[in-house]
C-alpha positions as CSV (number, residue, x, y, z in Angstrom):
1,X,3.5,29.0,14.4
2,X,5.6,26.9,12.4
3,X,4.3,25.1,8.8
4,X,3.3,21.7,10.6
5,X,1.6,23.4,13.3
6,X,-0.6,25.6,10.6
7,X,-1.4,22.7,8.8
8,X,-2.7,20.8,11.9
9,X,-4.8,23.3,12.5
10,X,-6.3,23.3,8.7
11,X,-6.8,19.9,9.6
12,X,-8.8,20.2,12.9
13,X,-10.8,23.1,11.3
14,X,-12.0,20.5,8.6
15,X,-12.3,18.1,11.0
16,X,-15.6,15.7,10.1
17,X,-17.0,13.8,13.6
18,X,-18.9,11.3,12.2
19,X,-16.6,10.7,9.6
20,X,-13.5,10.4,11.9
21,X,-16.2,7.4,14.0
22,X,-16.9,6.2,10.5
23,X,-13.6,5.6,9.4
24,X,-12.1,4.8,13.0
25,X,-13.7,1.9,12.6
26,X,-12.3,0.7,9.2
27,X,-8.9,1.2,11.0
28,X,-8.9,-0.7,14.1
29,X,-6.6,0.0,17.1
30,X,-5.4,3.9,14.9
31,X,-6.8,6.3,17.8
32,X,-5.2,9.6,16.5
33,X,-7.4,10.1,13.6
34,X,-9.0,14.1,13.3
35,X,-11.5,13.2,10.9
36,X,-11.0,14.6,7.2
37,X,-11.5,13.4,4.6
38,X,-9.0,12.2,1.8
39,X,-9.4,14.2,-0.8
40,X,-8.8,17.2,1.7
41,X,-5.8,15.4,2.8
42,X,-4.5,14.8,-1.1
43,X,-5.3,18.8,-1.4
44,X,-3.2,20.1,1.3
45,X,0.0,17.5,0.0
46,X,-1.0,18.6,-3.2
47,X,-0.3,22.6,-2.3
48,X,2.5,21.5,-0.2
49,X,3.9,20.1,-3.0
50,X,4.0,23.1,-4.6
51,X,5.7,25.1,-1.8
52,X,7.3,24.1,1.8
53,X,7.4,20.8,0.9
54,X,11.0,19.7,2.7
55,X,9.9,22.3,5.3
56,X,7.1,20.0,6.5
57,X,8.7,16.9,6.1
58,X,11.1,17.8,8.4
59,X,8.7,19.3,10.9
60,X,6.3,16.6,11.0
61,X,5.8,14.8,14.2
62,X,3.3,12.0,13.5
63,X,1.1,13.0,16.2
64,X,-2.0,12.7,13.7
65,X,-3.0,9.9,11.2
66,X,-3.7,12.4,8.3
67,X,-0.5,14.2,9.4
68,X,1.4,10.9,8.4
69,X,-1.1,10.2,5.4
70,X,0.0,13.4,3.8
71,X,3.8,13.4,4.7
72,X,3.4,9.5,2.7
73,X,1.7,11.5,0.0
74,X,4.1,14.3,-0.3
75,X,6.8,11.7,-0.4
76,X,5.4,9.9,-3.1
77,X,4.4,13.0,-5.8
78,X,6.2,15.6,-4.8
79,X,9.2,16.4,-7.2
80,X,12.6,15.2,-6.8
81,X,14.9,12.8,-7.9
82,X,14.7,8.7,-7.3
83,X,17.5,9.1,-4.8
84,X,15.6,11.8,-2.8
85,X,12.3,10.3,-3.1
86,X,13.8,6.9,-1.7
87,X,15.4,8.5,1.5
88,X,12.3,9.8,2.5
89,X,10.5,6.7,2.0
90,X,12.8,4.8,4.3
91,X,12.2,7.4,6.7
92,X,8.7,6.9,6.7
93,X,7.6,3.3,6.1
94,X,8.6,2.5,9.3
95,X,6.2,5.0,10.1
96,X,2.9,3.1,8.8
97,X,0.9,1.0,11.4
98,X,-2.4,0.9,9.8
99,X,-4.1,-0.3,6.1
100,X,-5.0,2.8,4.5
101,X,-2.3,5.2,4.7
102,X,-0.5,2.0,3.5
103,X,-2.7,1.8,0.5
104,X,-3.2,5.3,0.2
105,X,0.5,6.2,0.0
106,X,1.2,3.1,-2.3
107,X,-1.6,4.3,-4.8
108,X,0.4,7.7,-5.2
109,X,3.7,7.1,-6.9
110,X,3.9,8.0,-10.5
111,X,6.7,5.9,-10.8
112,X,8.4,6.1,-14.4
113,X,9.8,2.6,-16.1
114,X,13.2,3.5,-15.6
115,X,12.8,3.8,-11.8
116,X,11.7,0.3,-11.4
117,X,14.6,-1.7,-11.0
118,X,16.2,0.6,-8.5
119,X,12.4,0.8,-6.6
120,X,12.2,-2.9,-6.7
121,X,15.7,-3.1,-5.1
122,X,14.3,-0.7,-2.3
123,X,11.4,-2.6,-1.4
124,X,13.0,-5.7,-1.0
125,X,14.4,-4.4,1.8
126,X,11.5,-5.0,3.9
127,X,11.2,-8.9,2.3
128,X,12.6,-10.3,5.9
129,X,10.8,-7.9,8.1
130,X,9.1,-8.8,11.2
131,X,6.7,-5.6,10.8
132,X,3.0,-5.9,9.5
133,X,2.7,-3.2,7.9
134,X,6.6,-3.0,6.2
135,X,5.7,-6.5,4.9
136,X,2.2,-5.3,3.7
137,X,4.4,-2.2,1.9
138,X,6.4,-4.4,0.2
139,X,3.5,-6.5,-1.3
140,X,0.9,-3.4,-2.4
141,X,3.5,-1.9,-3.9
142,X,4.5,-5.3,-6.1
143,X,0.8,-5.3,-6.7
144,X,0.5,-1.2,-7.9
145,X,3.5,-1.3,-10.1
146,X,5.1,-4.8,-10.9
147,X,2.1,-6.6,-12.2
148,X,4.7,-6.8,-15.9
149,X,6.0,-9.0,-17.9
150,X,9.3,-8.0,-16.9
151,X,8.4,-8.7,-13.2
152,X,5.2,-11.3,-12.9
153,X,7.3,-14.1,-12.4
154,X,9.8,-12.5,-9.5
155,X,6.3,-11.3,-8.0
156,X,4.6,-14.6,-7.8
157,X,8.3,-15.9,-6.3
158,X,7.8,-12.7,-3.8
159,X,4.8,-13.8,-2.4
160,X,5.1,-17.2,-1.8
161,X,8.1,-16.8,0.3
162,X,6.3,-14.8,2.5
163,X,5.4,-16.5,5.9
164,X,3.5,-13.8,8.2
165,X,0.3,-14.9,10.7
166,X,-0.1,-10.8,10.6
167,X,-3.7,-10.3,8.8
168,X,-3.1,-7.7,6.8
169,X,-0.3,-9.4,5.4
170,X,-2.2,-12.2,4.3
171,X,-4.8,-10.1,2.8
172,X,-2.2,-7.7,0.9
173,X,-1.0,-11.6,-0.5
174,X,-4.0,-13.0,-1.3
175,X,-5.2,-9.2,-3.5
176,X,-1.9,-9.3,-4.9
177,X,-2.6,-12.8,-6.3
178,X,-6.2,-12.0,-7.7
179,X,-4.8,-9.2,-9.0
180,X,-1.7,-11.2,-10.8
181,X,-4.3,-13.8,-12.1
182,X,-6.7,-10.8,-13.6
183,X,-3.6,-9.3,-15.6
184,X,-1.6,-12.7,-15.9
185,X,-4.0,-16.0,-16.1
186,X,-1.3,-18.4,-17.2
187,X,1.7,-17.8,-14.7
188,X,-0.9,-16.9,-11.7
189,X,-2.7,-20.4,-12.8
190,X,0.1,-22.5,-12.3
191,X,1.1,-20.9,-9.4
192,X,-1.8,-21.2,-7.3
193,X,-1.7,-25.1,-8.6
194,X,2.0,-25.1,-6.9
195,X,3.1,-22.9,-4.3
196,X,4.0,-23.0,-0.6
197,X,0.8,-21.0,0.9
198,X,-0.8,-20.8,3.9
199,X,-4.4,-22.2,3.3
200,X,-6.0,-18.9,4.2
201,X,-4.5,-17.0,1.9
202,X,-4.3,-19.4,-1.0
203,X,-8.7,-19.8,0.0
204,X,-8.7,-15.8,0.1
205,X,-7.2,-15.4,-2.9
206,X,-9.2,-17.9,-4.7
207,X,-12.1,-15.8,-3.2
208,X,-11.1,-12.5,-4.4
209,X,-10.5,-14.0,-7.9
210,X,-14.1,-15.5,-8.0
211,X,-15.4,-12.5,-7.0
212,X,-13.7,-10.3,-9.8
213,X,-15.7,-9.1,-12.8
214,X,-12.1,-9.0,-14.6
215,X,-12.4,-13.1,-14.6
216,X,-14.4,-15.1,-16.5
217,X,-17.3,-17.8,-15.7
218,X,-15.6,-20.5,-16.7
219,X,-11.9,-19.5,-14.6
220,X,-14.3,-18.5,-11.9
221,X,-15.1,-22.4,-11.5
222,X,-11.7,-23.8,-12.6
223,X,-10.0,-22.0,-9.2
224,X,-12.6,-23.2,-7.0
225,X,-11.3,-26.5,-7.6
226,X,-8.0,-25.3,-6.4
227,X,-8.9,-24.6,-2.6
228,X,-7.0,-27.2,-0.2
């Protein structure tokens, strides 16, 4: 038994029924889901981490959700250098087809300033795909580590060049914007008063923002003006 094939059956022996029905449903159309939980699934990357890393990443076969959710994880903290990390990643972004080991994965880089530019350079790769979820990569990771002063401009650019009828797409947008507006009022105010977005996604946005507790009363009110 090889080190992928004993952790998929860690995996099935903490395997949680209804949770697996539970969170099946968060994740429409994903069908290979075992059922355990996350922090189960950070554990095991976590210990992997720590020994038999590489091993694993080159056995794993993607035949499971949280076999993919914790190759993304491992890929993200385990340590090596940038160059490393990013071949990896390209290896696996193709990978993601669903929300949360999108978010998941983009929520677990401990990414150090220096890194940034080179990073930034990496994920615009994926700023012409045709993929949902590549696109959706692109934007949480914008949103997770380039909400800067160095970078809030080149992000609010970023998103409004994107043109995708995917939905989770146009959600990833529209958080991304509520989140620029909560850490950057001024740019992310002028932007949603000028910018080439679909209506959806400039009304979502404007949604999420009003329903922030990081926004006040009074900005609450001044976007609602600015639905089309």
């Amino acid at each position: 038994m090889n080190l992928r094939e004993k952790i998929i059956q860690r995996l099935q022996e903490k395997q949680d029924l209804k949770y697996r029905d539970f969170h099946s449903g968060l994740c429409p159309g994903t069908v290979n889901i075992v059922g355990v939980r996350i922090p189960e699934q950070r554990k095991i990357a976590r210990e992997l981490t720590r020994d038999g890393w590489r091993e694993f990443l080159n056995e794993v076969q993607n035949e499971f959700y949280e076999e993919t959710m914790i190759e993304g994880i491992i890929i993200a903290t385990a340590k090596m250098n940038l160059t490393e990390r990013l071949e990896w990643l390209a290896r696996f972004v193709p990978k993601i087809d669903n929300w949360a080991v999108c978010d998941s994965v983009c929520a677990s880089f401990k990414l150090k300033p220096a890194e940034l530019p080179e990073f930034w350079r990496f994920i615009e790769h994926y700023r012409t795909s045709q993929h949902e979820f590549e696109q959706r990569f692109r934007l949480i990771m914008m949103l997770n580590y380039f909400l800067t002063d160095s970078y809030i401009e080149k992000v609010l650019q970023n998103v409004n060049s994107v043109k995708s009828e995917a939905y989770y797409v146009k959600m990833a947008q529209a958080w991304l914007i509520a989140e620029a507006f909560a850490k950057f009022r001024e740019p992310t105010l002028v932007f949603l008063k000028h910018n080439n977005l679909d209506t959806w996604v400039q009304n979502k946005a404007i949604q999420k923002i009003r329903e922030s507790y990081r926004v006040s009363l009074e900005d609450k009110e001044l976007v609602k003006d600015l639905k089309p």
